[in-house]
N, C-alpha and C positions, 0 to 999 in steps of 0.2 A: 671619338669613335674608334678610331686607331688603334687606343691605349687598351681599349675594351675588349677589341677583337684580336686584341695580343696577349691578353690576358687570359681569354677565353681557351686561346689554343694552347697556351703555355698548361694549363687546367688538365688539358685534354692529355697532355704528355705524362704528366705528373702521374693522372690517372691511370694511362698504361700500365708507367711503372710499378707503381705500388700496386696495383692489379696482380703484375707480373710475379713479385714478392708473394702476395697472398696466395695467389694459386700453387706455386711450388712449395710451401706451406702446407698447403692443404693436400696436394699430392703425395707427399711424402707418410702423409696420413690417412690414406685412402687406400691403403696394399691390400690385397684379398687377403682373405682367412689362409695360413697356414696349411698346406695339407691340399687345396681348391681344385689346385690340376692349372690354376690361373696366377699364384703370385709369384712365382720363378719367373713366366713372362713378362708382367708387371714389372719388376722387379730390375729384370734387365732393359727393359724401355727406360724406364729413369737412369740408367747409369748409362745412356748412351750420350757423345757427344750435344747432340740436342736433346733433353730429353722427352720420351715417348711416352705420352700416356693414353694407354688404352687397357681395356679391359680393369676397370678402378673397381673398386666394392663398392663404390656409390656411388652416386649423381652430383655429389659433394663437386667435382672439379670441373665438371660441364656447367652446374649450377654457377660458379664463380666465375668459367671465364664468360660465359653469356649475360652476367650482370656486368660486367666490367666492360664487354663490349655495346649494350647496350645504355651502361651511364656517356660513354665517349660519345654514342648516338644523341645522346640528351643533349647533352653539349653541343653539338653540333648544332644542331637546330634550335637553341640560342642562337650560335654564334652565325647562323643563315639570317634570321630574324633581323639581326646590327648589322651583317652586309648587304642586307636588301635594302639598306636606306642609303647605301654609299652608292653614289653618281658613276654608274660604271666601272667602278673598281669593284663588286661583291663577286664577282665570278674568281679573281683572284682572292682574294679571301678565302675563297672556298678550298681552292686547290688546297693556297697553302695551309689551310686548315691538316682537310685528306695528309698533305705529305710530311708534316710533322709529328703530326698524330700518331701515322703512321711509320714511321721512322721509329719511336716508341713501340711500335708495337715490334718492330722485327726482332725487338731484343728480347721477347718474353721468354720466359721462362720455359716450355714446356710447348712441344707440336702433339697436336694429337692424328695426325696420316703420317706414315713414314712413306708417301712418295718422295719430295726431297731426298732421301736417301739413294733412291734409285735415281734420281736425276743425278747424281753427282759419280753415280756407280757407273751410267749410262755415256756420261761426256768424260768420263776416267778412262772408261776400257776403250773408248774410240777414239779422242783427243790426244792420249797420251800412250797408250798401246798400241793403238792400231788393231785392237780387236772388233769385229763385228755387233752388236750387241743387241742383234735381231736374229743372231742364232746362236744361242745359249746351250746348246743340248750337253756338255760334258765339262765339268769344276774346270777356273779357270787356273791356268799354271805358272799366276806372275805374284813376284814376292814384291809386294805391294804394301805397306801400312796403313794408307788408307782403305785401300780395298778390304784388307783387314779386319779393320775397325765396321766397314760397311757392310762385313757377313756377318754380323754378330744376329744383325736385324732380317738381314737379305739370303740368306743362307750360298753357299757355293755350288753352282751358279746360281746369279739371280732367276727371276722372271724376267721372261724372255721382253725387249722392249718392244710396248702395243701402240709407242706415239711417231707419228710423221718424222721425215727425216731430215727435215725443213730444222725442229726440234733438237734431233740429235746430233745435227751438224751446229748447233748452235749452241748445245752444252759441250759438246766438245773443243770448241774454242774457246768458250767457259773455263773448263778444266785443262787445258793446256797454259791458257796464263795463271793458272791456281793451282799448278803441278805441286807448287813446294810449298804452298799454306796446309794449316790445320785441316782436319775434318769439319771442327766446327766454324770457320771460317766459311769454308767451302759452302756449308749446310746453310749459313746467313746468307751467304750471296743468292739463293734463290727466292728469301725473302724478301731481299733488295728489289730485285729483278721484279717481283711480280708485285710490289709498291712501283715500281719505275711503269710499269705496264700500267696499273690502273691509271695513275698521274697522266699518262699519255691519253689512254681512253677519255678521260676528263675532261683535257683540250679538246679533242676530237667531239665530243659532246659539245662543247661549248661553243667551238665553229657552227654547228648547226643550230644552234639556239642565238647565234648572233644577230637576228632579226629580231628578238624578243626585245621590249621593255628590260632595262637592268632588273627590279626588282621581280620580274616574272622565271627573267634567266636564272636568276639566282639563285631561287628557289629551285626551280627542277634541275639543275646543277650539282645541287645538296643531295637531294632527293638518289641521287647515283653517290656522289662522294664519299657520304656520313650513312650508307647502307647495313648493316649487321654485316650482312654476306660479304662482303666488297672489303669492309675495315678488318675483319678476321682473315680472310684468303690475301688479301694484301699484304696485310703485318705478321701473320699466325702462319696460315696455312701455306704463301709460298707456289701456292700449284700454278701450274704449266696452262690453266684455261685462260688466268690473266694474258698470257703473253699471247692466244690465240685471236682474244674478242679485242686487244688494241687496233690491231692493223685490222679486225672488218670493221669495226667503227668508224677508223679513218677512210677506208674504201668508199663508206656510204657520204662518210662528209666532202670528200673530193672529186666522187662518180661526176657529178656535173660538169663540172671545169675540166678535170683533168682523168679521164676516162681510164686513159693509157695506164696512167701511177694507180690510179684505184685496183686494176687488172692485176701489177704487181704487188697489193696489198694485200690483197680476196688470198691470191696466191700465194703468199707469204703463211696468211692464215689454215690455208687447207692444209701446206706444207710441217703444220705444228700439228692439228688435229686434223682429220678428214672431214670430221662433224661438221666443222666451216661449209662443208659444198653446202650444204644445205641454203646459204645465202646466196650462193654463187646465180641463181637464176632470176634473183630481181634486183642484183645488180643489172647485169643484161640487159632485162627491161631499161631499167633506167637509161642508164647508157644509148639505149637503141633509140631511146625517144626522140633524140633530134639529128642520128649518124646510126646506121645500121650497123655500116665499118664498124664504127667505136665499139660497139657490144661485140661484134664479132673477135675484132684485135684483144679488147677485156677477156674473153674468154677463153682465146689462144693462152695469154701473159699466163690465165687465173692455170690454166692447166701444164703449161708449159714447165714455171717456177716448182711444184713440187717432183714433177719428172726428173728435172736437172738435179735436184736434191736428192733424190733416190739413186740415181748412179753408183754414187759407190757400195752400196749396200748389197749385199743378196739376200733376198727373201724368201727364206726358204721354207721346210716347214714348221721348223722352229716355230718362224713367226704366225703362223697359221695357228697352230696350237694356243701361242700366248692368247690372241683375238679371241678364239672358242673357247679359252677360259674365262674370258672376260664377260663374254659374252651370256657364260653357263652361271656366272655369280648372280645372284638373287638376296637382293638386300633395299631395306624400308622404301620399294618400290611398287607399282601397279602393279606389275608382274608377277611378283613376291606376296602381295596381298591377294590376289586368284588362283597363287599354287597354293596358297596354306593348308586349305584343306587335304592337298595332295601331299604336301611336306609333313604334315602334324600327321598322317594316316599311315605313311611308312610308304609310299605310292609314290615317290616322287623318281624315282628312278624306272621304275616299269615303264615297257613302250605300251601304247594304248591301244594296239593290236598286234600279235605277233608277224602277222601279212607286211607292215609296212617296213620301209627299208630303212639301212642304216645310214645316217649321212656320214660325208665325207669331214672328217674333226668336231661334230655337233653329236654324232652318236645316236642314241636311240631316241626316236618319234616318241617322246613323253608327253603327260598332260601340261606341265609346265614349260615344255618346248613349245605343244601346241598352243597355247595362251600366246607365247611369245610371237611366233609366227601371225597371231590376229593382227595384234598389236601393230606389227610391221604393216600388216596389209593398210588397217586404219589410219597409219602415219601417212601409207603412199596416199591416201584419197585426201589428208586433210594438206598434204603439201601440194597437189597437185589442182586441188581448189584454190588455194591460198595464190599457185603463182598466179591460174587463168585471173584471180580477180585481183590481182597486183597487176597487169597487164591491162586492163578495165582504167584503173582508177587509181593506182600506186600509193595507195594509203598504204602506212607502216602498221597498222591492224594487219593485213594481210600476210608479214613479214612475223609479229610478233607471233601469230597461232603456230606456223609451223616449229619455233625453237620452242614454245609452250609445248609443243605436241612430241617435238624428239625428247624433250625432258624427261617427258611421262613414259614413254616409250622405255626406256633404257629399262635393263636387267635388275642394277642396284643405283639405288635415285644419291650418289653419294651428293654432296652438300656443297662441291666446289663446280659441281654443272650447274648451279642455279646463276652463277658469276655468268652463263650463257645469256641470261634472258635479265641482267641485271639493268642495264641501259637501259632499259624501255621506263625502267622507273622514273626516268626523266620526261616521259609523257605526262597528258591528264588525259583524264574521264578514266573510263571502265578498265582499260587495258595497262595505262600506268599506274592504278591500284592493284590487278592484279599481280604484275610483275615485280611490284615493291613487296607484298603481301609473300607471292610462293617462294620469291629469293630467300626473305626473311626467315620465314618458316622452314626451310632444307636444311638450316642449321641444323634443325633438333635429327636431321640426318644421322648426326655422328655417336649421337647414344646406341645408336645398334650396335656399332666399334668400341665407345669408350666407356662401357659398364657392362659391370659380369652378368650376364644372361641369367635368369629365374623366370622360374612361374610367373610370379607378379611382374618384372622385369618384360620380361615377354608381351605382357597385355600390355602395359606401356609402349612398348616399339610399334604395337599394330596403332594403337591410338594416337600415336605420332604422326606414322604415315597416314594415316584417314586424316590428321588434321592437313598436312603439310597440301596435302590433293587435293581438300575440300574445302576449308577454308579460305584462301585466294580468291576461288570462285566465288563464295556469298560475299566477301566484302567488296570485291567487284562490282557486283550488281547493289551493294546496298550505300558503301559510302559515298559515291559520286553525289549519287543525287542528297546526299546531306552537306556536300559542300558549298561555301558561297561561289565556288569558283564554278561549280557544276550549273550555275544559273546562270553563270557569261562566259561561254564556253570559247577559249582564245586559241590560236593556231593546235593543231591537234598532236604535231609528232614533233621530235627531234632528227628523228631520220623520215625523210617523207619522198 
């Protein structure tokens, strides 16, 4: 069995690899038409240290690496199948499946987000400068080679940074012991990092599945490991939500015993994104249940820990700005899909009466403002149902609707937030279908970035996003009940 599950995962590397070959092949192949307004940028993405591709002529290089990630999926689930019969050892199996696999994957060829670049811009100007890098307002004035190489993509100055300081205290001790490496050096190490982070989530998963049957655990172990979303953001893509959802993961698997460390995790977590608070109140619950104290102490830690991290920084309005841009971006999202009619009309910018006022960095009261602002109210009512009935009954159903719900919510549904709700895939019934299903499907997020815009193009990105929204849902409600496991329904959560 050993021999099998070593062979399987050694499969799995090889696959990257040559994966990796193919697609920079095919990239190199893929340049717009001459003349586009699109292949200079093109152009210069591939000639960057890691290179970038975005904006292709065709679906040719999306096409390949979603097959490439998806054969390693294949694989995987063999190779779940042979550790579901090993006596307590398949949970390792799995990992080391994920961390080999994955280890393969950081070396591919070709990123298609240039956030890593900003991470690297971001623990450069602060680690090793001592520049601020949440107030960006005027080019910066250090004769730098890296930073250099990093305006080619990032322009001088960057965008302003919109992530927790928790984060940027973290790349910048990053980038101070990676002062005198390469760029692309630099650039892998955050591919490392956010493989090191899923690997960690994994364990963390795995603790709370430690009650299961080996070959139960095994399986929904996989079910997170061997994920689309999860093996490309891990290996490929690199981003910062890896390093976010480790430590709430571990929060939830430690809350019980050790309240206090959960406290420091939650907070560890909000301190990288904010988006994290969002869990911060059923922990609480939990914690509360057998020690008031506790939850109360948890939620000092959870609040305290990104405070302390913010100190050095001033936030000024720079960083305001950065957020209200973030915020203003509308891409293969809900949001995006109920302004079109507003976008495609040439309306997208009119305020919706001239009476209403102007906000403060948000600007004018548009129809697409106004959708956003629903949106918002609708998140508060489904988070605030979700805690009262986590508070009830502390089912992790009630945990999963709210980050299902801030998903949908966001401005542009990019493809490395679905890594948010990726864990839950290690449930069964309704709610670990659907969270394996919407993780899955946010991939095809990145065709809105990585193929030149057309007519036809176009009607493809809406019917993406209508799949990515809606599809989750129906197989929710349809596969359980076609599974045999759906007839002997065993503990319900991983986080419970």
């Amino acid at each position: 069995m050993n021999l099998r599950a070593s062979g399987l995962i050694a499969i799995m590397a090889v696959v990257a690899l040559a994966g990796s070959a193919l697609v920079w092949v095919i990239a190199q192949h893929s340049v717009p038409a001459a003349g586009s307004g699109h292949d200079a940028y093109y152009l210069l993405g591939l000639a960057q240290p890691m290179p970038v591709v975005q904006l292709a002529a065709g679906w040719q290089v999306l096409g390949a690496i979603w097959a490439v990630i998806l054969l390693i999926c294949v694989l995987g689930a063999r190779l779940t199948n042979i550790a579901a019969c090993e006596n307590g050892g398949g949970p390792m199996w799995i990992i080391a499946g994920l961390a080999i696999a994955g280890l393969a994957l950081t070396f591919f060829s070709v990123q298609l987000s240039i956030d890593p670049y900003y991470y690297v811009a971001y623990g450069r100007l602060y680690g090793v400068f001592g520049i601020n890098p949440y107030d960006l307002a005027a080019p910066i004035q250090v004769a730098d080679e890296t930073m250099s190489r990093l305006y080619a993509l990032l322009h001088n100055p960057p965008f302003g940074d919109p992530y927790g300081p928790g984060f940027t205290i973290f790349a910048g001790a990053i980038a101070k012991l990676e002062s005198a490496l390469d760029v692309r050096t630099q650039l892998w190490t955050w591919r490392a990092i956010g493989l090191a982070a899923a690997i960690v989530t994994a364990f963390g998963l795995a603790r709370m599945l430690r009650k299961l049957d080996a070959p139960q655990r095994t399986r929904r172990l996989a079910a997170y490991a061997f994920h689309p979303v999860i093996l490309f953001e891990a290996g490929i893509g690199g981003h910062n939500d890896l390093l976010m959802v480790a430590p709430a993961v571990w929060a939830f698997a430690l809350v019980d015993e050790y309240p206090l460390v959960a406290g420091l995790l939650i907070g560890a977590s909000i301190a990288v994104k904010y988006v994290a608070l969002v869990a911060l109140p059923f922990l609480v619950i939990r914690a509360a249940k057998s020690n008031r104290m506790a939850g109360i102490l948890l939620t000092c830690l959870a609040v305290a820990l990104p405070w302390l991290c913010s100190r050095p920084f001033t936030f000024g309005s720079a960083a305001a700005h950065s957020a209200a841009a973030i915020g203003s971006s509308l891409m293969m999202s809900l949001n995006w899909l109920a302004a079109l009619p507003f976008i495609r009309g040439g309306e997208s910018g009119a305020p919706i009466a001239s009476w209403l006022p102007v906000l403060p960095y948000l600007g004018l009261i548009t129809w697409p403002r106004a959708i956003q602002f629903a949106l918002l109210a609708a998140f508060a009512a489904v988070f605030a149902v979700s805690v009262a009935r986590y508070a009830r009954r502390q089912s992790a159903s009630d945990l999963s609707r709210p980050v299902a719900a801030l998903i949908w919510i966001m401005p542009a549904l990019h493809p490395w937030y679905l890594v948010w709700i990726a864990p839950f895939a290690a449930r069964r019934g309704a709610w670990g279908v659907y969270a394996g299903w919407f993780a899955a499907l946010g991939l095809l997020g990145y065709a809105h970035e990585g193929v030149v815009p057309s007519p036809a193009n176009d009607v493809l990105f809406v019917i993406a996003a209508i799949a990515i929204l809606v599809l989750p849902i129906v197989a929710a409600r349809v596969l359980p009940r076609w599974s045999p496991e759906g007839l002997h329904p065993g503990p319900d959560v991983p986080i419970e």
